[in-house]
C-alpha positions in Angstrom: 128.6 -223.9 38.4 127.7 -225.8 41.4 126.3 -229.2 41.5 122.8 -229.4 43.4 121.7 -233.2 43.1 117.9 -233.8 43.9 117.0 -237.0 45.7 113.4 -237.8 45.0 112.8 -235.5 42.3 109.0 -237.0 41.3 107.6 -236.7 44.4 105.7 -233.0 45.3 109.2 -231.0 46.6 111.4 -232.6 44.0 108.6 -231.4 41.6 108.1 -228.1 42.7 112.2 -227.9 42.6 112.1 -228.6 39.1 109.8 -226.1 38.2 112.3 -224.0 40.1 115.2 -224.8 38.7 115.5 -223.0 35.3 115.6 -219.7 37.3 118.8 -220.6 38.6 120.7 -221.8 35.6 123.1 -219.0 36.1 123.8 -220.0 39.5 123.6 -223.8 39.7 123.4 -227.4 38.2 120.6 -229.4 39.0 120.7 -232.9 39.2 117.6 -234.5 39.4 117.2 -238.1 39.6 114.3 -241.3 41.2 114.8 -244.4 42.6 116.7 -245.9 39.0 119.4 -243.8 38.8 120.0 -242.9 43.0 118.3 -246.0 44.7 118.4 -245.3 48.7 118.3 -249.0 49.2 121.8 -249.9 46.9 124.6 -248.2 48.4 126.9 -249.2 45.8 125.1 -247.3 43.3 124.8 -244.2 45.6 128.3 -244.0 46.3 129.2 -244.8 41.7 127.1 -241.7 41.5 128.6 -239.4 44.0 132.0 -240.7 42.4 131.1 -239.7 39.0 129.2 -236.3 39.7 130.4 -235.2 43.3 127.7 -233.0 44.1 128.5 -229.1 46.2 124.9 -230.0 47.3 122.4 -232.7 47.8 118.6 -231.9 48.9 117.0 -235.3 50.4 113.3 -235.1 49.4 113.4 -239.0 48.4 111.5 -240.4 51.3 108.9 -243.8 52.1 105.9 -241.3 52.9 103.3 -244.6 52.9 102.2 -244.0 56.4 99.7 -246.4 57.7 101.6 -249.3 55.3 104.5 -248.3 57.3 103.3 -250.2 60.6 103.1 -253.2 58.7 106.5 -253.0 56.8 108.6 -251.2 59.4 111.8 -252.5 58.4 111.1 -250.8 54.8 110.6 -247.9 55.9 113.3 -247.9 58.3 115.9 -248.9 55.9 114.9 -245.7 53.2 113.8 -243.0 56.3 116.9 -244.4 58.7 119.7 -246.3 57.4 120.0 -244.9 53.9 120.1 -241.4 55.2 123.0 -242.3 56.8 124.7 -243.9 54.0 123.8 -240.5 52.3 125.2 -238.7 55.0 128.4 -240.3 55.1 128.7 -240.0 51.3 127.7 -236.5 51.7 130.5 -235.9 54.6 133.1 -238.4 52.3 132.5 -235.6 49.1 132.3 -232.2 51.0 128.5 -232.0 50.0 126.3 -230.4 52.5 123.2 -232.3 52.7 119.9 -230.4 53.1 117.2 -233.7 54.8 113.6 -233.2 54.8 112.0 -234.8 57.9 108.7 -234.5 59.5 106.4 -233.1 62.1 105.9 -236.6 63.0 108.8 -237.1 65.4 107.0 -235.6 68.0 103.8 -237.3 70.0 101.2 -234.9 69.3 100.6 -233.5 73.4 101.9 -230.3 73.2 100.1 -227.6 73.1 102.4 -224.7 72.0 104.2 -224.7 68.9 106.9 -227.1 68.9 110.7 -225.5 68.3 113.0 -227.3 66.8 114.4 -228.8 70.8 111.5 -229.8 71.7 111.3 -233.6 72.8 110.7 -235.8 70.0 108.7 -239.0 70.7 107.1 -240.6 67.5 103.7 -242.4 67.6 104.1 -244.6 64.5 106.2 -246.4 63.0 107.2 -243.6 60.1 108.0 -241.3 62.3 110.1 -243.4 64.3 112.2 -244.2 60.6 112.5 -240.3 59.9 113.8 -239.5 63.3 116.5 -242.7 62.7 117.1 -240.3 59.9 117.5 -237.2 61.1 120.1 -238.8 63.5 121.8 -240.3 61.4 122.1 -237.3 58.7 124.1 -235.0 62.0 126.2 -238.3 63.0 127.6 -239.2 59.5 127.2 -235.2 58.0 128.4 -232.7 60.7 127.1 -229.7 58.2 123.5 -231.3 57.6 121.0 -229.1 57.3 117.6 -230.6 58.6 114.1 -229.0 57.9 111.0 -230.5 59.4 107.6 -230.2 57.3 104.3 -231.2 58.2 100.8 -231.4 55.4 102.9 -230.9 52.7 100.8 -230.2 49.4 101.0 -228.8 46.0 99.6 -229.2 42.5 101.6 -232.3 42.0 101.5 -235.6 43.3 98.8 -236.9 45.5 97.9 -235.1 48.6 95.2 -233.9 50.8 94.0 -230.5 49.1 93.6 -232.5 45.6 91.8 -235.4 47.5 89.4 -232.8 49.2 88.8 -231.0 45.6 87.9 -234.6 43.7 86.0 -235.7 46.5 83.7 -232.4 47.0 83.1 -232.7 43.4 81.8 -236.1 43.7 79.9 -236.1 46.8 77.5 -233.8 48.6 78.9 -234.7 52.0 82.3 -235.5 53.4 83.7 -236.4 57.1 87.2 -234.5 58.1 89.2 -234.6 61.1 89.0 -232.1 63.5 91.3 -232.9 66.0 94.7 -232.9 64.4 96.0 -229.7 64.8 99.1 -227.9 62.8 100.1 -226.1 59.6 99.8 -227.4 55.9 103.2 -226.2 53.9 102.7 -225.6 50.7 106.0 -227.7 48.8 106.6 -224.7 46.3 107.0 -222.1 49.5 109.7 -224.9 50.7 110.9 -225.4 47.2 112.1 -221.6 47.2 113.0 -221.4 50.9 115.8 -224.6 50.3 116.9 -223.1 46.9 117.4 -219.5 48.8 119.1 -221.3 51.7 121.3 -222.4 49.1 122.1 -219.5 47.3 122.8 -217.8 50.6 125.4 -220.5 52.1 127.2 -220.3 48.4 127.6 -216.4 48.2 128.7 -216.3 52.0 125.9 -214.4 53.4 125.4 -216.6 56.1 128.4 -218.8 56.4 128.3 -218.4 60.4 124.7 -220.2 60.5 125.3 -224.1 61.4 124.0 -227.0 60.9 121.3 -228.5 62.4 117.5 -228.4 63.1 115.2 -226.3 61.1 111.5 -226.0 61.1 109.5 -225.0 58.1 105.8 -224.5 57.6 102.9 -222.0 56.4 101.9 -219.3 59.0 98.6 -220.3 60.9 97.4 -222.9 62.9 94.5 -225.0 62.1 93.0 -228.6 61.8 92.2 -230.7 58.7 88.7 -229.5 59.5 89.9 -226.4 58.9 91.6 -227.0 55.5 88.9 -228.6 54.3 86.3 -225.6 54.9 89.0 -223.5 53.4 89.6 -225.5 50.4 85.3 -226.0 50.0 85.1 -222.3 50.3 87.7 -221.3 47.7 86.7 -223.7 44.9 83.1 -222.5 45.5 81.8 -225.9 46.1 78.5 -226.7 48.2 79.6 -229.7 49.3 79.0 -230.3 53.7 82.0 -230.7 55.5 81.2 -232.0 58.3 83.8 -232.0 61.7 84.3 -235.7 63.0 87.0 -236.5 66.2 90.2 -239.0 64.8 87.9 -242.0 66.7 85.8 -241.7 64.0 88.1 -242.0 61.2 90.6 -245.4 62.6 93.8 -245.3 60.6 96.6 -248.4 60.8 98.7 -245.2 61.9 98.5 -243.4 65.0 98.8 -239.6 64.2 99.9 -236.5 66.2 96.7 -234.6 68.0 99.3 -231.4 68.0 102.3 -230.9 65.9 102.0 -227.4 65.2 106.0 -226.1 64.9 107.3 -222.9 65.3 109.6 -221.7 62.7 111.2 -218.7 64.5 114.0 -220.5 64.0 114.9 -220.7 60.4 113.7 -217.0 59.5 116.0 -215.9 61.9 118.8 -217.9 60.1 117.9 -217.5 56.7 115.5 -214.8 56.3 113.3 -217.0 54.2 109.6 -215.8 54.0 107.2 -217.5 55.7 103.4 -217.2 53.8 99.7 -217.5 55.6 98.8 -220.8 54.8 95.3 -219.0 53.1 97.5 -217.2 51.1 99.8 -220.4 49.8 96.4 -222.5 49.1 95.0 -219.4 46.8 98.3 -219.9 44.9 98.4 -223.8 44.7 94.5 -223.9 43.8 95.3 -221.0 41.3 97.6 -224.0 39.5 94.6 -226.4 40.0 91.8 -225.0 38.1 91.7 -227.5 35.5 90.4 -229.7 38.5 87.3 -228.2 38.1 86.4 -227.9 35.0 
């Protein structure tokens, strides 16, 4: 069976791909490892392991995702976002493995005001998203079949993230400030889970071996702000909780963040014929996994 090595496997995707992976064990081998067995930072290690397991596949969800403790310690993230990707890439070019990289909607500078596709001019605004566009570079210089999908809100039942933040802190307060001048789509990581493993499955049966390599946007259908979420989230756990709306001057983070980074993903359902889900309709499901929250 095929080898599928998971970078980053604790973190919310690599989670969600290990719930995924027993329905494949007909089809491939997972191999899921952290930052002991497949440190980004030790190269040496990186390239023992690819020597010893040589991977047909390797999804990249390992990632420094701190983003305001990034503009402190840019080189930190730099070196796990940028430079590592590259030693991946090369590994990945060096072994035959087609890399599938998860990157962000943080490239770009936030002042569009259409969806973004996937050549639109990037231009980050802090210092993560300048590490994860060193990475996506990187991954199609060393990798020529790299596969790069772009994310943005990414949340699900594991892990920390916003919907499970807005859940605790609705049950704990009676009133809470959220942005409402960030605009774009939250992905739900299960929905990208099963896109990546279907991409996959589809590039190893043949189905779509004319589709290159490249630049690939992925997020829920719908466009919104965290405001947005927020009401949505208050609504669907039945909490009375105020949200109230508040501009990103209100609410000062170390990080700058994107006003606008709404992205189009014509792009990849064209390609891969992956489904893309409301974004309603992918919160009902995660919150459906988060009940014991409430109780």
């Amino acid at each position: 069976m095929k080898k599928i090595l998971v970078t980053g496997s604790a973190g919310q995707l690599g989670s969600e791909l290990q719930e995924l992976a027993p329905l494949y064990t007909n089809r491939f081998t997972f191999l899921f490892t952290d930052r002991a067995v497949f440190p980004l930072d030790d190269a040496a290690k990186m390239q023992a392991f690819f020597a010893i397991h040589q991977p047909d596949y390797c999804i990249n969800c390992a990632a420094y995702t701190a983003v305001d403790k990034a503009e402190a310690d840019p080189e930190t993230a730099l070196q796990i976002n940028g430079w590592a990707v590259g030693v991946l890439a090369a590994l990945c070019q060096e072994y035959g493995t087609r890399l599938i990289h998860i990157s962000t909607d943080y490239v770009f500078d936030g002042t569009s005001a259409v969806a973004l596709e996937e050549d639109a001019l990037v231009n980050p605004v802090n210092e993560y998203g300048r590490s994860k566009l060193k990475g996506e570079e990187l991954a199609l210089k060393e990798c020529a079949s790299s596969i790069i999908i772009r994310t943005s809100w990414v949340y699900s039942s594991y892990g920390n993230n916003f919907v499970k933040t807005m859940m605790r802190l609705m049950q704990q307060r009676t009133e809470i400030n959220v942005v409402n001048d960030q605009i774009g789509a939250p992905t739900y990581a299960a929905d990208l889970a099963s896109a990546i493993v279907q991409i996959i499955d589809q590039l190893e049966t043949g189905k779509n071996s004319s589709h290159q390599a490249g630049i690939y946007h992925y997020c829920n259908e719908g466009r919104i702000s965290w405001y947005d979420f927020a009401l949505a989230i208050r609504d669907k756990i039945g909490s009375t909780c105020a949200v109230l709306p508040i501009p990103s001057s209100s609410y000062p983070t170390p990080a700058k963040r994107p006003a606008f980074s709404l992205m189009a993903t014509d792009k990849i359902q064209r390609a891969f014929k992956v489904p893309i889900f409301p974004w309603k309709e992918s919160l009902d499901s995660c919150l459906l996994k988060l009940q014991h929250f409430l109780t």
